[in-house]
N, C-alpha and C positions, 0 to 999 in steps of 0.2 A: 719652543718645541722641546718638549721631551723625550729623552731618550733617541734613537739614533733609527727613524722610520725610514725603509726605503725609499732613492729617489725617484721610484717609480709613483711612492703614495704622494712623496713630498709634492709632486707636480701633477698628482691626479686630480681631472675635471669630473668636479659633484655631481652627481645624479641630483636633478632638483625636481620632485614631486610638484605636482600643481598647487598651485593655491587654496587654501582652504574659505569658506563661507566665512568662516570667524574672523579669519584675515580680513577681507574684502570689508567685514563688517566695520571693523575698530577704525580702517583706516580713510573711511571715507565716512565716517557716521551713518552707517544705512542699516533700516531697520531688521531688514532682511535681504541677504544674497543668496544667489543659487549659483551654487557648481556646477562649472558645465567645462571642466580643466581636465578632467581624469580618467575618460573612458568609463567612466563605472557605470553599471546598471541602474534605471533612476527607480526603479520598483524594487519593492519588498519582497526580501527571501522567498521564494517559492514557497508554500505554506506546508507544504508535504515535508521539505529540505528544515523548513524552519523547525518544524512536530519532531524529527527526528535529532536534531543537534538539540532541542530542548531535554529529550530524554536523555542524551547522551552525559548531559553537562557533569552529572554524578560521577562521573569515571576520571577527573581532571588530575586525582593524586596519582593518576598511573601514567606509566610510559607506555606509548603508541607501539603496535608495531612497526617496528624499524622500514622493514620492507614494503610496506604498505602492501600485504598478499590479497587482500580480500578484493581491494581495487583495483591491483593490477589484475587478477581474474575478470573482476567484471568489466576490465577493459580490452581483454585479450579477447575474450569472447563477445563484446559488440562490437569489433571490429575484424574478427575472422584471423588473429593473429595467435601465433605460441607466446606462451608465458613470459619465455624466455626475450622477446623481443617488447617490452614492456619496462618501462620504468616510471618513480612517482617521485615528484618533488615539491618546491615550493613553490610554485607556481611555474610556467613555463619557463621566465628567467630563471626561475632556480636549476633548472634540467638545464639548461643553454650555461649559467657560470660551472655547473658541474662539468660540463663538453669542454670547455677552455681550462679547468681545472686537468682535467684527464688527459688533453692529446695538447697543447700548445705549449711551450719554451719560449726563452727570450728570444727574440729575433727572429722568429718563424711570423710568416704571412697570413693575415687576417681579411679576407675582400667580401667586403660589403661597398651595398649602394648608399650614396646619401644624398638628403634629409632620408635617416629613417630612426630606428628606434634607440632614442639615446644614449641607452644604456651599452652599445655597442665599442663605442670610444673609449668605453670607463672600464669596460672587460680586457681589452688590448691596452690599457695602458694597465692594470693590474697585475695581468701576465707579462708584460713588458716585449708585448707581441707588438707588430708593426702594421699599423691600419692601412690598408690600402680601397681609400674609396670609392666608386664610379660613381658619376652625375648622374639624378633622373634625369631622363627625357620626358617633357610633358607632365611632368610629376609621377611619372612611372617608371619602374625600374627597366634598365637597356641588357637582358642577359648577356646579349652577342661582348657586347664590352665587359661585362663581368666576366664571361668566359675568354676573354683576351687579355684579362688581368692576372689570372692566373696564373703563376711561375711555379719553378721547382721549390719554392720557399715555402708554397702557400701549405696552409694545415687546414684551412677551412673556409667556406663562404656560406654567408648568413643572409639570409633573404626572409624578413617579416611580410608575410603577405597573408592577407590585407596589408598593404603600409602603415607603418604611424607615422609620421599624421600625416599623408597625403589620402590615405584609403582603396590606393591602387590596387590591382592586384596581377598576379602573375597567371596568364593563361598556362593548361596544363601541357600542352603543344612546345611552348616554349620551356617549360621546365626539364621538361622531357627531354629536346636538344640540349640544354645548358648540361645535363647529367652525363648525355654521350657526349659531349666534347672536354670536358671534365675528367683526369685523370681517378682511377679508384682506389688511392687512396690519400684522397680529400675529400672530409666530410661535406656534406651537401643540408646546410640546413633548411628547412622551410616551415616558418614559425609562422603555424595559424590560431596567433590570440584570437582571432574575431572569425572563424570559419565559420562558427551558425550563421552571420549576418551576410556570408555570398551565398547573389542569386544569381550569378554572371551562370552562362553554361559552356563558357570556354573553361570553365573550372570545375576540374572533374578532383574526387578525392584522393590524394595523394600516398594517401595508404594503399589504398587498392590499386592506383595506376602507377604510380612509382617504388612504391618500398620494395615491392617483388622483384623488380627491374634491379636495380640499383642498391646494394648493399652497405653503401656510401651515403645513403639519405636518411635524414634523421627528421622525422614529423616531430613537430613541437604542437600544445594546445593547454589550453588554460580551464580550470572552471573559474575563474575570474568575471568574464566579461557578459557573456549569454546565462550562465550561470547565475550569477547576482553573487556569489561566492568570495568576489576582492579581499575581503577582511580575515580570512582562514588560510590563503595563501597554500592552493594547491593545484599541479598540473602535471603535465605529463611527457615522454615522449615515446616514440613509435619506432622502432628502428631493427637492424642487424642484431643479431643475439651478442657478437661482439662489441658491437658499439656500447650497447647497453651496459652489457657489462664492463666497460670500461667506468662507465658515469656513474655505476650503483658501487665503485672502489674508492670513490671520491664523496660520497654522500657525507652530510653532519649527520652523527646520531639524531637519530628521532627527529628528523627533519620538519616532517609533514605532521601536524597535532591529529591526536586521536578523535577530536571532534571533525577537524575537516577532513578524515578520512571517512568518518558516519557521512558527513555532510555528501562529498564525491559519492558515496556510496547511493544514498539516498537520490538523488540527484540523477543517477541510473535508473531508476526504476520505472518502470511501465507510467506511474500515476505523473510522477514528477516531468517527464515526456510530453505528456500531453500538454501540463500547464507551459514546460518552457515553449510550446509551441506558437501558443496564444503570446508569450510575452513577445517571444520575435517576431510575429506577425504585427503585433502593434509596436515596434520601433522601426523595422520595415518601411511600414505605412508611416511613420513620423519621418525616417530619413526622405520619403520619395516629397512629401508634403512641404517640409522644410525646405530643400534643397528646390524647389521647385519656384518657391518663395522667395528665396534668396537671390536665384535666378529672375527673377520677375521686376526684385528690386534695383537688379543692375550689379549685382555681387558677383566676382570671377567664382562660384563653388565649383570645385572638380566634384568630376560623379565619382561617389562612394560606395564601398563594398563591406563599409563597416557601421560600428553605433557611435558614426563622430563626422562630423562634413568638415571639408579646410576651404581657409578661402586666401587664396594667395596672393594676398593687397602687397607683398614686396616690401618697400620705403615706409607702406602706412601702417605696419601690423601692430608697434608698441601702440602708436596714437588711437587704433581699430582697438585692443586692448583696454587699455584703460579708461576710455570713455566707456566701453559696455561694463567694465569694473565699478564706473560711478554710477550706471542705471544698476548694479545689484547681479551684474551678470559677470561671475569670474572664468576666464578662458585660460588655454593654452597659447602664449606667443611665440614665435619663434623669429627675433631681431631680422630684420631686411628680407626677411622670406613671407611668411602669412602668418595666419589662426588658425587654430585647431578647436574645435567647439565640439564638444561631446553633446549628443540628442540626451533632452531632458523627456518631464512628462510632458503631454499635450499644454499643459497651463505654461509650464515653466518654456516652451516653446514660442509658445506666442506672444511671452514677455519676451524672448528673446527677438524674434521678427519684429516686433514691435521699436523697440531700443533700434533695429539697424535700420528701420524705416525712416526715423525719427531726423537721422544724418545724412544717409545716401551714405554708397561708395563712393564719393567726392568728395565725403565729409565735411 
């Protein structure tokens, strides 16, 4: 080791990205794998989004604006919000490490649920904050116990909903009580990476039914996932004009690239709307279709709210794993708990029912 890194790095657990197709490739000799590890979008740029970052590309010797103004407007205004209550980052986590950056100290309380989004343990030990995490129930998260987790310690609780990876989600009834019984001042996050993909209607938008309410709540969202955007790394969050500003004092210069601010930008507009609507429509119809497959075949899938199904084999998830690794199909495992398998396209779907047919859940 070089040089004298904190003990907080010295014993930090990696963030480890999914597997790549190149991977799966080398190491099992296969001619072709498909990713289905990452959440990502399996279709092509929106072609409106694509037209516009193509034009843009000429502008690469300049710096961005800083504040990303043009998109926090056009986001202030499709969402009926002030300016002031708008921020942009690099993608959702980026606005969620800026929140921990701004409000948490060593030894101050972190509560979250878990299994959820991994990157949560890696924030809390960074900050050399103290995780405090509640069980799902049923692979969903328990507010009542998150809200009885909460001490005079706590600086914040973080709720990914949709889940990763279960796909749960939080109805808005219950969010609502978690807030009133939640002192005000601790942040209330509710990170919706995947909110185009709920169709539940116990989920109302939390912009409109909590940010008003609750001053303490901080809406997170990505164009990553519905977006097809992954690769430009840019998102957002919704919140208190203070809060906000707390998180835009803690930003890296030029965070957010000027292309994926065209990108975001474009991505708002009337035409680019329409098309994402068709794309989520047909992953939709792939989640119900898949998941109904899977069920059919005798597979535990929990019902999903996002563009990913889990299947929570427990004991069997590495051996689940790697055997769909040597048919060409790279997943998300998670040791002793399940799979996490992000919806491909319709081909790359049927390769994958196909491979889980082939074994059974008995394997």
């Amino acid at each position: 080791m070089i040089g004298r890194p904190r003990l907080a790095v010295e014993g930090l657990p990696e963030y480890k990205p999914g597997r790549s197709a190149a991977q799966a490739e080398a190491e099992h000799n296969l001619v072709e794998a498909v990713k289905l590890a990452s959440n990502e979008n399996a279709n092509d740029p929106l072609p409106s989004v694509a037209k516009a970052v193509a034009e843009a590309a000429s502008s690469m010797n300049r710096y961005p604006d800083h504040r990303c103004m043009e998109v926090r407007e056009a986001l202030a205004d499709r969402h009926g919000v002030g300016l002031d209550q708008v921020t942009v980052g690099s993608g959702s986590v980026g606005v969620l490490q800026q929140l921990f950056a701004s409000y948490v100290d060593p030894g101050d309380e972190v509560v979250y649920p878990w299994r959820s989004f991994e990157v949560h343990p890696v924030f809390c030990a960074v900050s050399a904050a103290r995780a405090v995490t509640v069980p799902l129930v049923d692979h969903a998260f328990d507010l009542d116990a998150v809200a009885t987790a909460v001490t005079d310690s706590t600086k914040i609780v973080v709720l990914s909903t949709p889940n990763n990876p279960t796909g749960t989600v939080c109805s808005t009834a219950k969010l609502q009580r978690l807030l009133a019984a939640v002192p005000d001042d601790i942040i209330v996050v509710v990170d919706e990476a995947y909110r185009e993909f709920v169709t539940d209607a116990a989920v109302a938008d939390p912009i409109e039914a909590i940010v008003p309410e609750h001053p303490n709540a901080l809406v997170l969202r990505t164009f990553s996932k519905a977006y097809g955007l992954a690769n430009l790394r840019v998102g957002y969050g919704v919140g208190h004009p203070g809060v906000v500003g707390a998180l835009d004092k803690v930003a890296l210069p030029f965070i957010v690239s000027g292309i994926a601010q065209v990108a975001a930008l474009a991505s708002l507009e009337p035409q680019a709307a329409a098309e994402l609507s068709e794309r989520v429509a047909g992953i939709l119809a792939e989640r119900e279709r898949v998941s109904a497959a899977m069920d059919e075949q005798g597979w535990p899938v929990v019902p999903s709210q996002a563009n990913f199904v889990y299947l929570p084999v427990r004991a069997g998830a590495m051996d689940l794993f790697v055997r769909l690794e040597k048919q060409g199909l790279v997943t998300r495992p998670f040791e002793g708990e399940g799979v996490r398998i992000s919806l491909g396209t319709p081909e790359q779907n049927d390769r994958l029912l196909a491979a889980l047919g082939t074994f059974g859940p008995a394997g």
